[in-house]
N, C-alpha and C positions, 0 to 999 in steps of 0.2 A: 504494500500500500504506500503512496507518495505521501511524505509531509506535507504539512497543511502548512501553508505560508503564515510566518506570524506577524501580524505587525511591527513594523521598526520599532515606533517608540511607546512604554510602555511603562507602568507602576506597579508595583507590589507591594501589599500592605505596608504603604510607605506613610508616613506622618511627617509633616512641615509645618516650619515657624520658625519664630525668632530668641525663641528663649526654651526654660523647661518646657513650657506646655505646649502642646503645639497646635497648631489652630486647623490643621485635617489630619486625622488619627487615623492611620489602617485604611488607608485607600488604596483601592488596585481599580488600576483603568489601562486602556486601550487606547492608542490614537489612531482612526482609520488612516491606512496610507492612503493616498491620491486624493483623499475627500476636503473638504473645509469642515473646522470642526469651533465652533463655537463656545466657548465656558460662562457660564452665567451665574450670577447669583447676587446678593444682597452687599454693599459695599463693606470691607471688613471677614467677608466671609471666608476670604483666602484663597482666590480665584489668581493673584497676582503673584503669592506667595507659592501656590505649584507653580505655576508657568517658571517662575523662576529657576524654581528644582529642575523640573523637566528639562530648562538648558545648563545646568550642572553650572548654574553663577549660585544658587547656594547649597549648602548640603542638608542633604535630610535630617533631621532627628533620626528618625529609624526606617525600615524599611530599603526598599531598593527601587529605583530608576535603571529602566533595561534599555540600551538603546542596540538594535539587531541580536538579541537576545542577552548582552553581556552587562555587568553592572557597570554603568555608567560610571562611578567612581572609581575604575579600575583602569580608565582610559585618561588619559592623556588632554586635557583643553583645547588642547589646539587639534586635535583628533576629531574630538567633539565637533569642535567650530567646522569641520569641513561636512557637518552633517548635519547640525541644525545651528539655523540662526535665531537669536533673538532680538527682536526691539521693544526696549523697554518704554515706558509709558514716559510721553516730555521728555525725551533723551535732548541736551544741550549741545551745540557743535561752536566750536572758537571763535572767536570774533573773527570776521572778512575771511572764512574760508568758502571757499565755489562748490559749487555739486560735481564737481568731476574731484576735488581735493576730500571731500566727505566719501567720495564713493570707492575711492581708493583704500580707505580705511577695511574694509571688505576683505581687502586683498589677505590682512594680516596672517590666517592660517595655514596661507600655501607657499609662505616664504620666510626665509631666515628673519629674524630682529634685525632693523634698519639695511635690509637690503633694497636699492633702488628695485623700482618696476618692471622688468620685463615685457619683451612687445607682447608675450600672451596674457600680460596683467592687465594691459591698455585695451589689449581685446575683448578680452571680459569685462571689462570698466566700458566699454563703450556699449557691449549688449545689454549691461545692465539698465544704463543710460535712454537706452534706446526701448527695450523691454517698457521700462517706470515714465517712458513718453515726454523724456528730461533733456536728450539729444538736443536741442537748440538752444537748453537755458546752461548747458555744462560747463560755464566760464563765467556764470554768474552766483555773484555772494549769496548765500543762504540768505541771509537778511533782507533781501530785494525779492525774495518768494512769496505768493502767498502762500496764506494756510497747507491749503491741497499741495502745493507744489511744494513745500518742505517735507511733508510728510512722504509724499511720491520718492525724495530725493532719501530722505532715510530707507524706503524700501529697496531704491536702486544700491545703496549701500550694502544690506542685507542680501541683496539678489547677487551682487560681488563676488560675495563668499562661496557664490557654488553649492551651499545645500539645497538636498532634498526636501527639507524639513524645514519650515518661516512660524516662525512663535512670534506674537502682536499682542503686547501688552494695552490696550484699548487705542487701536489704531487712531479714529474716528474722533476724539476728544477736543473738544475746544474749538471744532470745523462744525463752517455750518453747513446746513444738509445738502448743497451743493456739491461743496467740496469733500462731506460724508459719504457722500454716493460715487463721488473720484474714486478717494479712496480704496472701495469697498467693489466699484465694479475692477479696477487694475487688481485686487486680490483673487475674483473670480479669472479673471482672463489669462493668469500665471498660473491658477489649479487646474485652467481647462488644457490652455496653449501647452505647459508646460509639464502639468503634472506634477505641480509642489505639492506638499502637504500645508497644510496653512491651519494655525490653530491660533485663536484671537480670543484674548476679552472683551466681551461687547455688553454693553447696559440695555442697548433697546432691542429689547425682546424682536419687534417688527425686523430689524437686521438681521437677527439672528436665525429666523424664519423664512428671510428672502434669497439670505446670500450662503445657508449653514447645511450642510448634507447630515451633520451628527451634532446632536446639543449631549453638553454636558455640566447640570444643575449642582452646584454647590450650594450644601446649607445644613449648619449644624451640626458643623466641623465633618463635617465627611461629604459625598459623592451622594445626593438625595437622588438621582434619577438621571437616565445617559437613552439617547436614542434619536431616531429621527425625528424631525423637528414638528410634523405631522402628526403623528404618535404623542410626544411631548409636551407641548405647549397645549395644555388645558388650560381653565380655570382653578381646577384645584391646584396644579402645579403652582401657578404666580401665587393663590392663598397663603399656600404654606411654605415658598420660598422665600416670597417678599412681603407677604404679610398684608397684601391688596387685594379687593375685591376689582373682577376685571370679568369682559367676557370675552372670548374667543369664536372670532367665525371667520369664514374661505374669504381671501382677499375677491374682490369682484376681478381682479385682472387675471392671475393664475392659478389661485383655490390653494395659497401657500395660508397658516395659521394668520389670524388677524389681531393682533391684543388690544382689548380698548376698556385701560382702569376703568373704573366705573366710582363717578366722586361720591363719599359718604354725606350722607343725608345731615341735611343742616337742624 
């Protein structure tokens, strides 16, 4: 009988946080390969503090992180990086640096400490570039971007590095729905075009449901409930997640979940 392919990245009864106690206890999850995978839950709930774990920026309490079936802890950073990237949520970049000088940043895993660039560093620095739809603005300061266009230029950074695997600490944040929906349709068009794996924290539920092949519900120091977004996104789900009355019905445009709180009675 053939082995069943397992997914790359992966949890076992793992516990994360920042001190003794930790704030998800004995989780074990799955990340679908090739899908978008969405993590949601109530602010504090620790949604920020896996994603973290998962790119091995911090260490677990207990448990283990598997990345191609091996503990994650037993590999090497820069091993890692050439496998999964992450960006973290409001990541800062130096005064007057360009999107082609941020995207190079990327490069770090596939080369020595301070070795100049190579032409196939320039060439992936350009597909990234071009990929994140940044190609024209590549000579220009971060600071002269909008919103979307910084955000696009941190992904072209991410995209850099060459993994398989994009971890997005709440990509979306601070943009408005214009530039939200930039965003969030260049993440669908690198899972489809490409085949990333792409796992995001996202707060609106609606996102989560338009642009997510697998949700995964945090609340209550653990893993409350993981599946398709179809499947998932009840009413009772947001109840007992976030603690809101809400009701759920088929968007009128694709029949994707609809969430619409429902304000309490004055």
């Amino acid at each position: 009988m053939a082995d069943v392919q397992q997914d790359r990245l992966q949890a076992a009864t793992l516990s994360v946080g920042y001190g003794v106690a930790p704030v998800l206890d004995q989780v074990s999850l799955a990340i679908p390969d090739g899908k978008i995978t969405a993590l949601i839950g109530a602010n504090g709930s620790g949604k920020s503090t896996l994603l973290r774990t998962l790119a091995q920026v911090l260490d677990p309490i207990a448990g283990t992180v598997l990345l191609d079936g091996r503990d994650i802890a037993q590999s090497p950073r820069k091993a890692v990086a050439r496998i999964v990237a992450l960006l973290p949520q409001n990541p800062i970049a130096p005064d007057g640096l360009t999107v082609r000088q941020l995207c190079r940043f990327g490069r770090y895993p596939h080369k020595p400490l301070l070795a100049r660039s190579s032409a196939h560093d320039e060439a992936v620095v350009n597909q990234a570039l071009s990929s994140a739809g940044l190609s024209d603005l590549a000579n220009q300061p971060l600071h002269r971007l909008s919103g979307g266009q910084r955000q696009r230029a941190w992904i072209a950074m991410a995209l850099a590095q060459e993994t398989p695997i994009l971890l997005l600490d709440e990509p979306t944040t601070y943009l408005d729905i214009a530039h939200q929906m930039e965003v969030l349709q260049l993440l669908r068009q690198l899972n489809r075009d490409q085949g990333r794996t792409v796992v995001m924290v996202v707060h609106d539920l609606n996102h989560a449901a338009q642009f997510a092949h697998h949700i995964i519900a945090v609340a209550d120091g653990g893993i409350h409930a993981a599946g398709h977004p179809q499947d998932l996104l009840t009413a009772e789900l947001i109840q007992t997640v976030f603690g809101v009355a809400a009701m759920v019905v088929p968007h009128p445009a694709d029949g994707t979940p609809l969430c619409l709180p429902l304000a309490a009675a004055s």
